[in-house]
N, CA and C atoms as a LAMMPS dump frame, in Angstrom:
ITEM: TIMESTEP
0
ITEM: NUMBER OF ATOMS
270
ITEM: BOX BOUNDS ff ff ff
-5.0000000000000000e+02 5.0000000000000000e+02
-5.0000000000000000e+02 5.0000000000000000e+02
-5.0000000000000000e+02 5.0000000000000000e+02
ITEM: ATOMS id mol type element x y z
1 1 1 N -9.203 12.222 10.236
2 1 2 C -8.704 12.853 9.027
3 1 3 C -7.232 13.225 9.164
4 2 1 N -6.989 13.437 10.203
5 2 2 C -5.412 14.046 10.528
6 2 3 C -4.628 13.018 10.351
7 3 1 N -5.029 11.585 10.821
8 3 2 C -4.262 10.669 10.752
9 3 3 C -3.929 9.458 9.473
10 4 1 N -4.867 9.996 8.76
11 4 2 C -5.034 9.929 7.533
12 4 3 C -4.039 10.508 6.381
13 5 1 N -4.371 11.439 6.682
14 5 2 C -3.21 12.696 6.157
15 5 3 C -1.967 12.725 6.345
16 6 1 N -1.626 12.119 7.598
17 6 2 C -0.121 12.059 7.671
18 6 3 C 0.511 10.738 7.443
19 7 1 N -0.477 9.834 7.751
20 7 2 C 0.334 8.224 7.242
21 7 3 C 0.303 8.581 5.421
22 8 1 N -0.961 9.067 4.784
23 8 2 C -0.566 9.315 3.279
24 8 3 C 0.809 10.287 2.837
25 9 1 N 0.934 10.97 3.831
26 9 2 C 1.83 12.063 3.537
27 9 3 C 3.351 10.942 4.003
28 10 1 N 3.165 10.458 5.094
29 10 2 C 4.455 9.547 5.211
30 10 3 C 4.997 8.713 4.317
31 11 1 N 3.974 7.821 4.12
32 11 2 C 4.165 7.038 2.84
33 11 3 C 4.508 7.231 1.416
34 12 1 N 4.121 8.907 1.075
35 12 2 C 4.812 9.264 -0.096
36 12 3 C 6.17 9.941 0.038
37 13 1 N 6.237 10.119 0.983
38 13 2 C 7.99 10.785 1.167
39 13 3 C 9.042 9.766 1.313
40 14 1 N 8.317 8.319 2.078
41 14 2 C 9.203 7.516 2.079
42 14 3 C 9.575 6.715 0.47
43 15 1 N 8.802 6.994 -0.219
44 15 2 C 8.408 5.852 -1.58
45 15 3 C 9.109 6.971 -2.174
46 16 1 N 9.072 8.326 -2.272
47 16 2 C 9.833 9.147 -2.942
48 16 3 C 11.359 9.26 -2.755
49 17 1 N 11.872 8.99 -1.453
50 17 2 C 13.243 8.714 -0.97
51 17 3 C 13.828 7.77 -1.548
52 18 1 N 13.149 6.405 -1.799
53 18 2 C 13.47 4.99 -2.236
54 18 3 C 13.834 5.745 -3.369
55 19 1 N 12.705 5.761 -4.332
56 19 2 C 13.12 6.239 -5.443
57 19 3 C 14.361 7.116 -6
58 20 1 N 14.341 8.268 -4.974
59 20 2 C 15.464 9.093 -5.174
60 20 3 C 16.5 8.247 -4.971
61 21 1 N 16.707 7.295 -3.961
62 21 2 C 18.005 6.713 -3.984
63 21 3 C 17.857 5.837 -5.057
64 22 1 N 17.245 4.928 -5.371
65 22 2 C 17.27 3.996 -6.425
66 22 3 C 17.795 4.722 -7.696
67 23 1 N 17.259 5.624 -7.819
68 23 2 C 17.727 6.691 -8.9
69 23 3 C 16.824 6.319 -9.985
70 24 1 N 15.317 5.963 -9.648
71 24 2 C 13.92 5.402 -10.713
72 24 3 C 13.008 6.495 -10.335
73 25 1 N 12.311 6.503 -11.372
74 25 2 C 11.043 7.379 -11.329
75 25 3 C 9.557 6.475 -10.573
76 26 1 N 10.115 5.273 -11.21
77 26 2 C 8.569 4.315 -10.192
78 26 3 C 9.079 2.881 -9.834
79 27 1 N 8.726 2.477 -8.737
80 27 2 C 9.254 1.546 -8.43
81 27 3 C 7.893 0.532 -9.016
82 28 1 N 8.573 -1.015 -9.424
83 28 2 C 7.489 -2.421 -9.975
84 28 3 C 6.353 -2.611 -8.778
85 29 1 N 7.276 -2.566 -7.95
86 29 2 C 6.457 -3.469 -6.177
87 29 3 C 6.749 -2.486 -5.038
88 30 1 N 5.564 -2.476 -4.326
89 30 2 C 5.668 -1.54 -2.992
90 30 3 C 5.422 -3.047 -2.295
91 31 1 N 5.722 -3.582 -0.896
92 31 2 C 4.965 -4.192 -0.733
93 31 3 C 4.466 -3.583 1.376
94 32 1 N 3.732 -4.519 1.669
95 32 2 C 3.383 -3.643 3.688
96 32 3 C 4.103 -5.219 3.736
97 33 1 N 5.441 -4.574 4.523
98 33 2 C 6.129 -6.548 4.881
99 33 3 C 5.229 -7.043 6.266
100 34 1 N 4.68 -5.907 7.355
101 34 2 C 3.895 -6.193 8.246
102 34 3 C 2.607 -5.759 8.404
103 35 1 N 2.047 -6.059 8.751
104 35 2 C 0.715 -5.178 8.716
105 35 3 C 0.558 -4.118 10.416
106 36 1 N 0.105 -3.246 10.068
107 36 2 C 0.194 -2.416 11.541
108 36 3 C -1.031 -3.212 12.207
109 37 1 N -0.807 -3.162 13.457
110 37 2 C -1.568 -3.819 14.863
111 37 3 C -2.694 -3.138 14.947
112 38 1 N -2.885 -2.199 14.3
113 38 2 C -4.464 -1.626 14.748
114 38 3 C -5.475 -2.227 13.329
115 39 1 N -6.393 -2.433 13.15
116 39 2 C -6.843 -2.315 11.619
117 39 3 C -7.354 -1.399 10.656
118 40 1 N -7.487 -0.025 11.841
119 40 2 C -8.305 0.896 10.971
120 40 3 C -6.687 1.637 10.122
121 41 1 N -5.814 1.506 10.937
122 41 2 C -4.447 2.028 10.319
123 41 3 C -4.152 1.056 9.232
124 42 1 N -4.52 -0.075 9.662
125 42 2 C -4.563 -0.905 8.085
126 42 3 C -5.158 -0.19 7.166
127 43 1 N -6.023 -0.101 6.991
128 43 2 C -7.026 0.313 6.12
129 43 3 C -6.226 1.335 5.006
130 44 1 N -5.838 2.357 6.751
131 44 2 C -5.367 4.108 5.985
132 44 3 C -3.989 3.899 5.342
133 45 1 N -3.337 3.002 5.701
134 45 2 C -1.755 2.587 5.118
135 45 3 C -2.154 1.966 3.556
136 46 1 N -3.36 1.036 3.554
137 46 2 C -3.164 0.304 2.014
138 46 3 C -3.801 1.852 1.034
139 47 1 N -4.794 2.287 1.836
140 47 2 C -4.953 3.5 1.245
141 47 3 C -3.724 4.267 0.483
142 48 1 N -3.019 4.645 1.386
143 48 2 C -2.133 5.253 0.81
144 48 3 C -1.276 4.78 -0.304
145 49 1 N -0.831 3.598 0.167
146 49 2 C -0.417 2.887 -1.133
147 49 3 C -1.295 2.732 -2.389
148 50 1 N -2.478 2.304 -1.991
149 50 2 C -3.298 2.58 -3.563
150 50 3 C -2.871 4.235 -3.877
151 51 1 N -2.806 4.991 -3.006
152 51 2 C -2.819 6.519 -3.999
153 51 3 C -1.537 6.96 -4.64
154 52 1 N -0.333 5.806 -4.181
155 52 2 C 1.1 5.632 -4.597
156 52 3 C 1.156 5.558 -6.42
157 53 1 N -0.06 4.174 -6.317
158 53 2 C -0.673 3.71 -7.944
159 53 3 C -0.894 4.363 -8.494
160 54 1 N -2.275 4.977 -8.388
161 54 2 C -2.683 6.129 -8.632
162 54 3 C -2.108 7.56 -9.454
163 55 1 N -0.854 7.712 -8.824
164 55 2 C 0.077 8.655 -8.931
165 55 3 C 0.864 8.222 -9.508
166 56 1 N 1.362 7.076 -9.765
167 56 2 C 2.139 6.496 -10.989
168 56 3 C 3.48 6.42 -10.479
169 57 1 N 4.097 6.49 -9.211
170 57 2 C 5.063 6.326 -8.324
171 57 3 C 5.481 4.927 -8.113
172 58 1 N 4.294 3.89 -8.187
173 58 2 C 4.25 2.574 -8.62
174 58 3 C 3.288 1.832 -9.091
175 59 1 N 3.876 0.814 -9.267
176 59 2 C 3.034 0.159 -10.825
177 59 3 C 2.41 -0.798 -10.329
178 60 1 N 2.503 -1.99 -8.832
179 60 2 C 1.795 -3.372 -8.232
180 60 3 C 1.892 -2.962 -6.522
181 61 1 N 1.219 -2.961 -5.542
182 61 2 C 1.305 -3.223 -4.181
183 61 3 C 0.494 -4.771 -3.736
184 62 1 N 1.545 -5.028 -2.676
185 62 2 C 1.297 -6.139 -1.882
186 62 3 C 1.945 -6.007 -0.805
187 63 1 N 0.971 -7.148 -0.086
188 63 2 C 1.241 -7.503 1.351
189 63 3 C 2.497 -8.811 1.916
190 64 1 N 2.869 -8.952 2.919
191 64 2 C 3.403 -10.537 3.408
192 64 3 C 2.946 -10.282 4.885
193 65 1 N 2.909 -10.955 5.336
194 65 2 C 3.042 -12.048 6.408
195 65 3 C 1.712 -11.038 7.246
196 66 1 N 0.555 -11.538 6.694
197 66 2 C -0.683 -11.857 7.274
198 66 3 C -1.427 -12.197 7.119
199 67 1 N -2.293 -12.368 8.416
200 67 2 C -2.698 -13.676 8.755
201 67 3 C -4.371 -13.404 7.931
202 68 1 N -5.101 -14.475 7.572
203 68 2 C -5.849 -14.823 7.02
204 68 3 C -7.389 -13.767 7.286
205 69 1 N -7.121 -13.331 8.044
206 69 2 C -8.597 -12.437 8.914
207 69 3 C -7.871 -10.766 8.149
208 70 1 N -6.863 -10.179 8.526
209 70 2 C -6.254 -9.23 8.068
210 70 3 C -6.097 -9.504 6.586
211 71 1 N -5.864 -10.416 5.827
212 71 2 C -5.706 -10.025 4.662
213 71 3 C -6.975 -10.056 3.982
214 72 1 N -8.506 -10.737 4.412
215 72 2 C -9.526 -10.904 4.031
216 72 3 C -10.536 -9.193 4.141
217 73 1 N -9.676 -8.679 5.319
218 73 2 C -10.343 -7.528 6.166
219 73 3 C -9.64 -6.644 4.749
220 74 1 N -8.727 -6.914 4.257
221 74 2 C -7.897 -5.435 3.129
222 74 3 C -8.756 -6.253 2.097
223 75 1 N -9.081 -6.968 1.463
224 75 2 C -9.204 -7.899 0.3
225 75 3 C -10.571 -6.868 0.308
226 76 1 N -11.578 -7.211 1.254
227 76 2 C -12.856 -6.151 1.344
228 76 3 C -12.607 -5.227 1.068
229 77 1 N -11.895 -4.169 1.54
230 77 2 C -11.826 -2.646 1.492
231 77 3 C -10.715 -2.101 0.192
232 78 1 N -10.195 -2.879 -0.327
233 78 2 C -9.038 -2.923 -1.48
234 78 3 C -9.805 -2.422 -2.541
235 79 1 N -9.188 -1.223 -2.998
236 79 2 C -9.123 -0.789 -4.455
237 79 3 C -8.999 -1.967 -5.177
238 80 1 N -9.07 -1.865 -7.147
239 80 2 C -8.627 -2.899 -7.654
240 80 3 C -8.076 -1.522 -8.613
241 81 1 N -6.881 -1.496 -8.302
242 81 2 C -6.066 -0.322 -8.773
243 81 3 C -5.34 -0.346 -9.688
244 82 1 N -5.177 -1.813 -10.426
245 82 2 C -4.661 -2.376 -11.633
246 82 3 C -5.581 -2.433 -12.971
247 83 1 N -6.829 -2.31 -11.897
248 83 2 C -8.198 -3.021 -13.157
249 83 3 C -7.954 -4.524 -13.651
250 84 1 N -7.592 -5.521 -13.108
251 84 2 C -7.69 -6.865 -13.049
252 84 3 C -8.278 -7.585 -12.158
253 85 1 N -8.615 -7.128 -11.181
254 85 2 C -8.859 -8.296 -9.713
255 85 3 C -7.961 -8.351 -8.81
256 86 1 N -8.554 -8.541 -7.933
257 86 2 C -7.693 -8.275 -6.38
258 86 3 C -7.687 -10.319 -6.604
259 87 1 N -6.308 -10.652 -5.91
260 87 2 C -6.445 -12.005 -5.833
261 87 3 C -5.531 -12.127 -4.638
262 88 1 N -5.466 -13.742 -3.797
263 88 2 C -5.064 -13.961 -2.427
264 88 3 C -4.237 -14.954 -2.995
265 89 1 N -3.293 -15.224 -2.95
266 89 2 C -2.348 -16.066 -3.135
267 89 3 C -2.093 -17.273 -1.864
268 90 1 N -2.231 -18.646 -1.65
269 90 2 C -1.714 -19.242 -0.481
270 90 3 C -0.893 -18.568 0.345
């Protein structure tokens, strides 16, 4: 739970900084350019970003550059936080 709490808590201070500098109230695209090496921190990181949505801080999240097992492993556990469908792109 602790670690939970603070990657959510990280992730909104950093998305709130962007913003403040951007000088926007919500950014279009968050995206994870890497995925973290553990998977359960996967998990708690897309988490957080879904609660980014949620909160209206931003409007689409996505991933790059992983590999087919990791993005299948978030695809499972993924909110559909748009209300359209989660989809995998090549």
């Amino acid at each position: 739970a602790a670690v939970t709490a603070a990657v959510t808590a990280a992730a909104r201070a950093s998305c709130v900084r962007s913003l403040r500098a951007l000088r926007i109230d919500r950014a279009d695209l968050l995206l994870m350019h890497w995925p973290p090496a553990d998977d359960g921190l996967l998990i708690i990181a897309w988490a957080a970003m879904e609660a980014l949505v949620a909160e209206g801080l931003v409007v689409s999240i996505g991933v790059a550059n992983f590999s087919e097992r990791r993005l299948r492993l978030l695809l499972d556990r993924a909110r559909d936080t748009a209300g359209e469908g989660l989809a995998a792109g090549d």
